[in-house]
Structure formats: structure tokens, C-alpha cells
N, C-alpha and C positions, 0 to 999 in steps of 0.2 A: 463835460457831456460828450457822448460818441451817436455818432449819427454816420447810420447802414441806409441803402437802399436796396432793392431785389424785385425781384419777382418771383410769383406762385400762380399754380394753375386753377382756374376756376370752373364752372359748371361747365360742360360741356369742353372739354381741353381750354376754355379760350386763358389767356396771359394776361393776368391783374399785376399790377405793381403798388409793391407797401414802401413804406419809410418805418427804422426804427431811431426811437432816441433811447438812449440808454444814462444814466448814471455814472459814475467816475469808479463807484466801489460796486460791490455786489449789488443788486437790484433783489428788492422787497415782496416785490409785487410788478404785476402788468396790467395794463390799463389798454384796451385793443379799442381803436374810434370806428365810426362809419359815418362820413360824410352825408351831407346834405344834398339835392337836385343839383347840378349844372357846374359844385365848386369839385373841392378835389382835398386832400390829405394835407396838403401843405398849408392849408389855412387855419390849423389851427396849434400854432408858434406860442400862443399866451397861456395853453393847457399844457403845452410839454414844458412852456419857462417855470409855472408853476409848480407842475409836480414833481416834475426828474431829479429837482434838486433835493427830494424830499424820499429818493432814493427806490422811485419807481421808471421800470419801461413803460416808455409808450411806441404805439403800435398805430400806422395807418396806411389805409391802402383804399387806394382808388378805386371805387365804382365801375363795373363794365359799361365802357359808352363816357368815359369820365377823364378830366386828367390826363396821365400817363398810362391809363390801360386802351388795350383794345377794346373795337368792339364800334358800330354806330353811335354818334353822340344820340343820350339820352333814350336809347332801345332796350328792351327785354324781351325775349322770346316768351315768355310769362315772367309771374311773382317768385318763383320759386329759383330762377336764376340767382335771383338776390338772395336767397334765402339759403342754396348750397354754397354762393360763396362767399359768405358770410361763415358757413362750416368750415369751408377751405382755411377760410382766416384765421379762424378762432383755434381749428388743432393747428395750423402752422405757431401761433403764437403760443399754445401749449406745449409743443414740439421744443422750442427756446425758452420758454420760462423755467421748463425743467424742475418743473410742482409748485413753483409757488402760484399765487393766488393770482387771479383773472378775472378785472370788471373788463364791463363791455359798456361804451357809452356810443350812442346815437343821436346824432343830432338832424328835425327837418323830417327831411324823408329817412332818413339814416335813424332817425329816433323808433318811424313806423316799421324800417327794416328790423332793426335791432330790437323790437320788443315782440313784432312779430316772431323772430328767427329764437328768441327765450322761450316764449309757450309754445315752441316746437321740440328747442332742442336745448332747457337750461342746466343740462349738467356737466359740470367741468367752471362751472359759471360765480364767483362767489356773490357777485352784484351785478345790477344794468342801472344805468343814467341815460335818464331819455332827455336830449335840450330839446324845447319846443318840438314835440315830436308833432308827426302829422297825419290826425286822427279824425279828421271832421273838413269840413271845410276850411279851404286853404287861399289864398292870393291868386289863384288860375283862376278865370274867369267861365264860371258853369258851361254858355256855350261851346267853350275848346273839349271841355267833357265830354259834353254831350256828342259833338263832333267825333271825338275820339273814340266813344266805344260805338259807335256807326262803323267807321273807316277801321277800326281794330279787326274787325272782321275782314274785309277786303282788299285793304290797306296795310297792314299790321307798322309798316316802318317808314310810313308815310311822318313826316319832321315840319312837328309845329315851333312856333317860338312858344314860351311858357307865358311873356307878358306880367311877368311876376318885377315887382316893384323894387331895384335897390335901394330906393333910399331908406326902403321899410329895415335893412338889415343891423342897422347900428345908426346910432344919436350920433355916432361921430362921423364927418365928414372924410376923415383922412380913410377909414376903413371903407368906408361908398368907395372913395377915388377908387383904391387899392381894388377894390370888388372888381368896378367894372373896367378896370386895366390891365389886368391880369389875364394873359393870353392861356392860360389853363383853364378859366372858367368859361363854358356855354348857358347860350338861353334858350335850347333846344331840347323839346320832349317827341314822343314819336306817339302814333295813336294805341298802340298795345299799351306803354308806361300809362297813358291817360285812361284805358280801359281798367286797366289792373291795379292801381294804385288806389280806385276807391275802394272794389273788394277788396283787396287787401285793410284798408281803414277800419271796413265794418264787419269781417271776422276779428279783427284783432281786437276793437270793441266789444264784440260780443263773448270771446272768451277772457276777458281783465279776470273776471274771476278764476281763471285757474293759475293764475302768477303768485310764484311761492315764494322767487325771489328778492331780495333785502330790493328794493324799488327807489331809486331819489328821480324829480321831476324838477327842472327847472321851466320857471318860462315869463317872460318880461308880460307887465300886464295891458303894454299898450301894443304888443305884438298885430300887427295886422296883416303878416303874410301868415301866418299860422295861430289864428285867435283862440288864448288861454283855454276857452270851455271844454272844449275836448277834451284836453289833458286833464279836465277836473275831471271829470264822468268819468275816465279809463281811472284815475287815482280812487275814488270814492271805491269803482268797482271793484277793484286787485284786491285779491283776500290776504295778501302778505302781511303778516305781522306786522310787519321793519317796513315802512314805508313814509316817504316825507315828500312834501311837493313845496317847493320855493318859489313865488313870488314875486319878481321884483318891480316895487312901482314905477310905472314909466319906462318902464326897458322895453325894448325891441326884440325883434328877433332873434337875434347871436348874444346871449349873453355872454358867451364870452369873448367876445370882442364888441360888446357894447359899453358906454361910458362908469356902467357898474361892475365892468370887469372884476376889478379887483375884489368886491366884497363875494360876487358870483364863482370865484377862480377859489377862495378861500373857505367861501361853504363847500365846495368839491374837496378840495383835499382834505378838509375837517372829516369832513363823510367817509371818506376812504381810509382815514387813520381808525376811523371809529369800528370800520368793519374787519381790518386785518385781523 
């Protein structure tokens, strides 16, 4: 396995930094992520061990405000920052894959970025995977909302803590430590993120029905920072033919780095063999 790192320029000039992993022989396909609120690219080790060897790139890069990019932890000048550079991302990874095929997987808020950023912009696109995307109410506790699109106005970059719950991320203990020791990740949101991340929730709600895209959903059914129902209603809604939503009992929020990793890591790559 080859592992690049770089950087590419995002909305507004600002400087996002990816990670790729590549395969030993020629690559099949590409696989491009978008992280969750507060983490960052490098967490997700058990999707590249998965599938690289199965002769696909993957592709990640850090969130504006995240990570190793630029930017206020946890800030958006609006929804649509995420949403150009998420285009940045997605033709740079088209740029290097060099025609072959391109999912996009979002997880979290990266789930509500990445299925937003589809029914905008899904061509070049062969599939999207949303883990636990976040569609409905979430693990922020309403007040900081409400606080936030007050102060969004006034305030725009005014830096709350998010109050969101690690141990809710994974049944396993070693990945909690891992979470909250990791000097990459924050638990800081700002009051624009918290204005604009509901509208963004309930446009992308309301248009499920124009996703034409092959659609897979995962999401653990005891999730409590991002509870399952959402992602049924956006599932039931999307008018895609090719669509399937996964389940899994007792799982958490990260399925895949939850204790059902492995069967979760394995419906993914089955899925993506299925669509090449």
C-alpha cells in the first residue's frame, strides 16, 4: 500500500489537506471520504485496510476548521463552503483517478455534506455511502442551536463546544480512548456551523426525492449521537432504483470502527464490487 499526502485549494483560496492510499498494482476504482464534525481523515484506517487491498484508492481530506487544514476550528462562512469544497475534492480525485469510477462516502456530518453536495452536483459520481449521516436531530443539545442561529447573526464565529458525547462513537473502549487523545480532533462548533447545519439537514430532506444515485446507508441501531430515523425517511424518500440501508443491531455511531466493524467493513466492499 502507498500512502501520499498534499494539499488542494478550497472555497474561497483557503488550503485543505487530503491523504491518499493507493494499492500495490493499478487501482480499480476510488473511493473519496468526508469526515464527520471535530475528527479528521486519518480516522478512518479500518476503510482503507479494507478496501485498498481489494485494489481500490482512497481519498481523504480534511474539513475547513479541521485537522490539518486551515481555517477556525469548527467555522463556515456558510453551507456552501462545504459544499465547493467538497467539488475541489471530488475533481482533484477525478483529476488522479484518470476515468476510473468514483464513490463518495460521508460520514456524520460528512454523510449530510456528501449527500447534500450529490443533489447538487452528482455527475462524475458512480455511487454515495452516507454512515450515519446527519439528517434530523443530533447529539447537540437543542439549546446550543437555538443559541447559535441567534449569535449566527451577530456573532457568526463566535466557538461553542459541541457537548456531543464520546462514548456514544464506538462499543469499544480502545476507540473512545483513541477519540478523545487524539490531538487532531476538536469539540468545537461556531455559531454559523450551528445555524446552517440545520438548514442544510431540511433541504436535503426535502429533496431525497431527486437522488438518482446507486445510494447504500449504513447506521448502528443504538446510535445516539445521530438516531437511525432520519436516515430512514431520507432512505424511504430517494427515488434511486439501487438503493439499500444497513442496520446494524446495537451498533453505535462509527460503524466502522465499531465492534461490528468487520461485518460493516464487509457489506462496504461487497457493495462496491457489486457496482464497478
Amino acid at each position: 500500500m502507498k500512502h501520499n499526502e498534499g494539499k488542494f485549494t478550497g472555497a474561497g483560496g483557503l488550503e485543505l489537506y487530503y491523504q491518499r492510499w493507493q494499492p500495490d498494482g493499478q487501482p480499480r476504482a476510488a473511493l473519496a471520504i468526508v469526515h464527520g464534525i471535530g475528527e479528521h481523515s486519518g480516522r478512518y484506517m479500518n476503510v482503507v485496510n479494507q478496501i485498498v487491498p481489494h485494489g481500490y484508492s482512497v481519498y481523504g481530506f480534511d474539513l475547513r476548521g479541521h485537522g490539518r487544514s486551515a481555517g477556525q476550528r469548527g467555522y463556515i462562512g456558510g453551507w456552501q463552503d462545504y459544499r465547493e469544497d467538497v467539488r475541489a475534492f471530488v475533481r482533484m480525485v477525478g483529476e488522479q483517478a484518470a476515468g476510473r469510477a468514483i464513490f463518495i462516502m460521508g460520514h456524520s456530518l460528512g454523510g449530510l455534506i456528501t449527500l447534500e453536495y450529490v443533489l447538487q452536483y452528482p455527475d462524475g459520481l458512480k455511487g454515495v455511502i452516507a454512515s450515519a449521516p446527519a439528517l434530523g436531530q443530533t447529539g447537540v443539545p437543542p439549546l446550543l442551536i437555538a443559541i447559535s442561529r441567534i449569535l449566527s447573526r451577530v456573532w457568526p464565529t463566535f466557538s461553542l463546544k459541541t457537548q456531543l458525547d464520546a462514548s456514544g462513537i464506538s462499543r469499544d473502549p480502545a476507540v473512545v480512548r483513541a477519540y478523545v487523545e487524539d490531538p487532531l480532533v476538536h469539540s468545537l462548533g461556531t455559531a454559523r456551523l450551528g445555524a446552517e447545519a440545520p438548514t442544510a439537514m431540511a433541504w436535503t430532506q426535502a429533496h431525497a426525492a431527486d437522488l438518482r444515485l446507486p445510494l447504500l446507508i449504513v447506521h448502528g441501531s443504538a446510535d445516539r449521537l445521530v438516531p437511525p430515523e432520519a436516515s430512514r425517511i431520507f432512505f424511504e424518500n430517494a427515488s434511486s432504483t439501487d438503493k439499500t440501508r444497513l442496520v446494524y443491531e446495537g451498533g453505535y455511531h462509527e460503524s466502522h470502527n465499531d465492534l461490528h466493524h468487520v461485518q460493516a467493513l464487509t457489506d462496504l466492499e461487497q457493495w462496491l464490487e457489486r457496482h464497478l
